[in-house]
C-alpha positions, 0 to 999 in steps of 0.5 A: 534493473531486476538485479538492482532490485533483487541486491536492495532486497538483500540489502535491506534485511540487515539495514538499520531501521532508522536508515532512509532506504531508496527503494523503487520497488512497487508495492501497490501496482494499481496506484503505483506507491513504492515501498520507500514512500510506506515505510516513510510514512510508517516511520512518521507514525502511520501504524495501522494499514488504513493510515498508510492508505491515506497517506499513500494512496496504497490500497485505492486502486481497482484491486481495493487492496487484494494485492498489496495488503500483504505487502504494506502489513509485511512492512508495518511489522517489520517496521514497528514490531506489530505482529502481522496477526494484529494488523487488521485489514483495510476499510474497502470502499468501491470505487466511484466513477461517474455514470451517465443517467440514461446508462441505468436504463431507468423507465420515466414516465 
């Protein structure tokens, strides 16, 4: 599986931007959102990191991007021509999950 990926990375630097690319690479690993879905929704219009984050999921994870912002801008650049320089990063939310009231150890009186 290494090598098939190692090949489409090759591969895809002389691809035509226009060309679907079939690649299983995951770029944000806390959501599990390929690169083949970003690049999907980048083609349909989404140019800005946020969009691709509502489109996607990339980005929602526990690591609130930290790991993959990188990697989404790379592909925003490459496949719209934005300068990296220009892609602002993402609105970073904390995740919600739900508590128990007794588990804030508030004093009632």
């Amino acid at each position: 599986m290494v090598n098939k990926e190692r090949v489409n990375i090759k591969c895809r630097h002389g691809a035509d931007k226009n060309e679907v690319l079939d690649s299983d690479i995951i770029v944000c690993r806390c959501m599990e959102v390929k690169e083949s879905a970003i690049r999907k929704v980048v083609r349909q219009g989404a140019a800005t990191v946020d969009a691709v984050k509502r489109a996607t999921k990339a980005g929602m994870g526990l690591c609130q991007s930290k790991t993959c912002f990188d990697l989404v801008a790379k592909i925003i650049n490459e496949e719209t021509g934005i300068p990296v320089s220009d892609i602002k990063p993402m609105k970073i939310r904390i995740p919600v999950r739900p508590l128990k009231i007794k588990s804030l150890n508030i004093d009632t009186p």
